[in-house]
C-alpha positions in Angstrom: -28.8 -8.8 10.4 -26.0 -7.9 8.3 -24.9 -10.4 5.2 -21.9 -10.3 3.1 -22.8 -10.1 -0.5 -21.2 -12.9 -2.4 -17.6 -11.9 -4.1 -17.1 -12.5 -7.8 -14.3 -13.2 -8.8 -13.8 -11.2 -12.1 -11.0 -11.3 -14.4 -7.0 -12.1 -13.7 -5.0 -9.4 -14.7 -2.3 -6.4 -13.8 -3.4 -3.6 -11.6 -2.2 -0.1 -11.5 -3.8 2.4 -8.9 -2.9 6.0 -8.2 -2.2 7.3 -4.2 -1.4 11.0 -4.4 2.1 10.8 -6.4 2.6 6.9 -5.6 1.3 4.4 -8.2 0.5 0.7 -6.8 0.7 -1.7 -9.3 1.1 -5.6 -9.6 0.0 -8.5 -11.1 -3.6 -9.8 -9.4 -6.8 -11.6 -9.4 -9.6 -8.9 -9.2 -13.4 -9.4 -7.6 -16.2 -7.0 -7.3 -18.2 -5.8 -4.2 -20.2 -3.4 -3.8 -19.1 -1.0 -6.1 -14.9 -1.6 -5.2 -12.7 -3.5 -6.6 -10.2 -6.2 -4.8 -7.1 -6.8 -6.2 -4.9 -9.5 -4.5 -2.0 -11.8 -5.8 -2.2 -15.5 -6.1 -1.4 -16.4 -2.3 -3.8 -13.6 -0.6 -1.0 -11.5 0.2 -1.1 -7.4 -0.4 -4.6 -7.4 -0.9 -6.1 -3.7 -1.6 -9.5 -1.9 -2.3 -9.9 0.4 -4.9 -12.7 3.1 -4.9 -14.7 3.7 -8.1 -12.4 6.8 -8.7 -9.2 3.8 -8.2 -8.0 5.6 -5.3 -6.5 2.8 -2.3 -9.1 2.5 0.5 -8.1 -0.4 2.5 -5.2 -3.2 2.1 -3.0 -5.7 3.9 -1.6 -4.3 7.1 2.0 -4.7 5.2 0.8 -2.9 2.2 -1.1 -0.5 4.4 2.0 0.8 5.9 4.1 0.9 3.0 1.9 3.3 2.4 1.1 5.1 4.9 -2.5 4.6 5.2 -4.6 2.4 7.4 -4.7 2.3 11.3 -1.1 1.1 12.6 -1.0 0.4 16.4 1.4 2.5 18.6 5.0 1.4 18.3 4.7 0.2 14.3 7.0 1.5 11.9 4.6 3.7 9.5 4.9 7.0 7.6 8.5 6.7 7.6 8.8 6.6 11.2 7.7 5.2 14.6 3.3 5.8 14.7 3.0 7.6 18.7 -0.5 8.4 18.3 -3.0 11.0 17.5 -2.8 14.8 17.2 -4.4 17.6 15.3 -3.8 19.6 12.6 -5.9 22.7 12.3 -8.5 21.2 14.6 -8.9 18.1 12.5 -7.2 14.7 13.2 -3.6 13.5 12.8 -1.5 10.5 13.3 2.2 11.2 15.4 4.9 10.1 14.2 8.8 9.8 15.6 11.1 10.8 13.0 14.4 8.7 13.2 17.6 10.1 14.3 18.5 12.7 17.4 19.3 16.1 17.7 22.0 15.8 20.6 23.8 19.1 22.3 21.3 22.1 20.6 20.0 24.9 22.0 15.9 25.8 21.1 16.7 27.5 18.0 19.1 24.9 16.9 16.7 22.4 17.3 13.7 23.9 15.5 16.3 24.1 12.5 17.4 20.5 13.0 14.0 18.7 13.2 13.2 20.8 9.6 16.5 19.2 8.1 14.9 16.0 9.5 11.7 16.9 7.7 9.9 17.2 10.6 8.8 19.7 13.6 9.2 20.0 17.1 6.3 18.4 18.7 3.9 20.6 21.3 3.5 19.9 24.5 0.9 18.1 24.3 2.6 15.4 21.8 5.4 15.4 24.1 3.5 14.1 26.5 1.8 11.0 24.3 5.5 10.3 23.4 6.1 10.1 27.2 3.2 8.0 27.6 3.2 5.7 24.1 6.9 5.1 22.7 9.1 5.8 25.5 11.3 3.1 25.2 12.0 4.8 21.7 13.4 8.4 23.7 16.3 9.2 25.8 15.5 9.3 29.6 16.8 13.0 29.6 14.7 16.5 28.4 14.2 17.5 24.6 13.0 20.1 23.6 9.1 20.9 22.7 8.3 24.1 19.5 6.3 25.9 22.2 8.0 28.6 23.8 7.2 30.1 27.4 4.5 32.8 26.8 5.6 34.8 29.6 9.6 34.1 29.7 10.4 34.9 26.1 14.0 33.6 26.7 12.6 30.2 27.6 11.1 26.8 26.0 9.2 24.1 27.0 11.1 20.6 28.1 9.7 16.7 28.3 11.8 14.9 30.5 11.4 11.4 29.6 13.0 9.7 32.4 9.8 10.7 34.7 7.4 12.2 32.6 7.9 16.1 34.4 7.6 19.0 31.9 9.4 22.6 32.6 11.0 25.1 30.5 14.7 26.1 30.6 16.7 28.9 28.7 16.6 28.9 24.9 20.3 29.2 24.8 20.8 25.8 27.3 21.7 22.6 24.9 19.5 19.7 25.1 18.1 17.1 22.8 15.5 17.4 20.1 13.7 14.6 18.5 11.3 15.5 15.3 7.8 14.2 14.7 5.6 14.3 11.7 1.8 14.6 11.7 -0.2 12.8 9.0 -3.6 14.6 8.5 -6.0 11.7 8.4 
């Protein structure tokens, strides 16, 4: 059977912890367990776990998604958008998220540019689909466009209709809406 080891409460003091280019700092009472540190202020709230080399490992759901880390459910705000669900990257796992904001009245090409503005991508086919299936309240019931193109019709591209869930492909040139997603390599 599996037992907690006690936690020690160590030392009250200020905190400052490094996340890629972010720094997490505040003012906290720290304990020790099993080799991380927990920093939490005086009420509970924003708790995180450092890692001997002070990187953030785990936290307050709140915190969490402030900073883009942890497990969100589907529909949460997180990663500076709306978390859909999972994807890959290369073959190796990634969270989906809905970019704010719509591209209304673009053609394909138009749209690829668009969602780049919007820091984003197109998302595949397959993505469009666990839009369809996870946030669809968050999407237009009319087609947007997908990044894949037809590989047999060069002058057409992949649709998600999200009024019924049907995917086609229609002429590049054809104006429809895009919406952008990023992917968040876990």
């Amino acid at each position: 059977m599996f037992q907690t080891p006690p936690l020690r409460i160590t030392e009250d003091r200020t905190f400052s912890a490094q996340l890629g280019k972010r720094t997490v700092s505040g003012l906290a009472v720290a304990s020790a367990w099993e080799g991380f540190i927990k920093y939490t202020n005086a009420t509970g709230a924003h708790l995180i776990v450092l890692d001997a080399e002070q990187r953030v490992v785990a936290g307050t759901a709140s915190l969490m998604s402030q900073l883009g880390l942890g497990e969100p459910d589907i529909g949460d705000q997180f990663g500076g958008g709306i978390f859909a669900g999972m994807t890959s990257v290369d073959g190796k796992p990634a969270r989906l998220i809905l970019l704010p904001g719509m591209g209304i009245d673009k053609t394909w090409d138009q749209a690829v540019v668009w969602a780049k503005a919007e820091g984003g991508e197109l998302p595949t086919r397959a993505e469009m689909r666990t839009l369809y299936d996870n946030v669809k309240p968050h999407l237009d019931p009319f087609w947007h466009w997908s990044c894949e193109q037809h590989a047999s019709f060069p002058s057409g591209a992949w649709v998600q209709y999200f009024d019924d869930g049907y995917q086609s492909y229609v002429l590049k040139s054809f104006e429809g809406r895009a919406r952008a997603v990023r992917r968040l390599p876990i």
